[in-house]
C-alpha positions as CSV (number, residue, x, y, z in Angstrom):
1,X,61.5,-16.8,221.5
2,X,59.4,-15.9,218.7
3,X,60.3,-18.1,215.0
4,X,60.8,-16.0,212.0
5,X,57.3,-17.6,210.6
6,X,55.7,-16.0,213.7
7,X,56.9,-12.6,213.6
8,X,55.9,-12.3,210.0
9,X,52.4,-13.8,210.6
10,X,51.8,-11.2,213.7
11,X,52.2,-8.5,210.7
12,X,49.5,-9.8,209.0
13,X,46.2,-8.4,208.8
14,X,43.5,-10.6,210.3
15,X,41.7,-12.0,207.4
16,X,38.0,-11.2,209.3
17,X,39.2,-7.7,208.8
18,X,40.0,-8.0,205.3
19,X,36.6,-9.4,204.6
20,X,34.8,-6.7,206.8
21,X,36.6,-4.1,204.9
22,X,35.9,-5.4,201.1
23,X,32.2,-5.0,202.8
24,X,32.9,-1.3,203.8
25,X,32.7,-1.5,207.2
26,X,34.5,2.2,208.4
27,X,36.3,0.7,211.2
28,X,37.7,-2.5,209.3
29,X,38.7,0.0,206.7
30,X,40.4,2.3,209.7
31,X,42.4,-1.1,210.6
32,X,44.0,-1.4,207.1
33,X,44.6,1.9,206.5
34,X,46.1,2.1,209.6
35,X,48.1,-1.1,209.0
36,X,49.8,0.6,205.9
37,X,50.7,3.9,207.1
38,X,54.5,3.5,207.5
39,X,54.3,2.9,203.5
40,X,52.1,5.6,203.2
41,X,55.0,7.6,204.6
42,X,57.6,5.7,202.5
43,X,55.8,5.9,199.3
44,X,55.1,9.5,199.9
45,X,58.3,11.2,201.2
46,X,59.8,13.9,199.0
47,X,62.7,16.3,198.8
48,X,61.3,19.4,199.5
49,X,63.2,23.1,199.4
50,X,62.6,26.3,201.3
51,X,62.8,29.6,200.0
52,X,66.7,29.6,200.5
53,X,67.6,26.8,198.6
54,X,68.1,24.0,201.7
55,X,66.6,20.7,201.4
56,X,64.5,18.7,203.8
57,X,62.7,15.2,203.5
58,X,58.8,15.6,203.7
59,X,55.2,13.9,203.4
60,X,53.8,15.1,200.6
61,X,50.1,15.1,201.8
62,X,48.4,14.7,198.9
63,X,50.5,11.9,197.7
64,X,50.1,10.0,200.9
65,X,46.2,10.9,200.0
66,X,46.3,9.4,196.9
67,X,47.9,6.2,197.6
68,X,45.2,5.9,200.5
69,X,42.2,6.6,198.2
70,X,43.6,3.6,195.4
71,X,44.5,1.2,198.3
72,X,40.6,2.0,200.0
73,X,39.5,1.5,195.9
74,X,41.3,-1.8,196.1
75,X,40.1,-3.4,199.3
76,X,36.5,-2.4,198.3
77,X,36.8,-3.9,194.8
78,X,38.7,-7.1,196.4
79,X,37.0,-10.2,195.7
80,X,37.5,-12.4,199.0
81,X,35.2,-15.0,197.7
């Protein structure tokens, strides 16, 4: 049975992966985006409306674009040192 300390470290990204990313490395960079998309989804869900007036939850896209360029911006300007 897995301790509370180890299922929140096995969320964690590795930090060789951090590092790899803050050097731009595409496929480090793939990893952490990848790691975030569930807030990605959160952080870009919106009430959206048809043409008859009914609502529906939805990505907006270029939200979910936007957060993913400023979180790229902050990996690559991340000092690891």
């Amino acid at each position: 049975m897995k301790s509370e300390t180890d299922a929140r470290h096995s969320c964690l990204l590795p930090y060789l992966v951090i590092v790899a990313a803050t050097k731009g490395d595409p496929d480090a960079m793939d990893v952490v985006i990848h790691h975030f998309d569930g807030y990605f989804a959160d952080a870009s869900r919106r009430t959206l409306y048809d043409q008859r007036g009914n609502t529906y939850t939805g990505i907006d896209v270029d939200i979910r674009d936007r957060v993913q360029a400023k979180l790229m911006l902050a990996v690559l300007t991340f000092d690891t040192q």
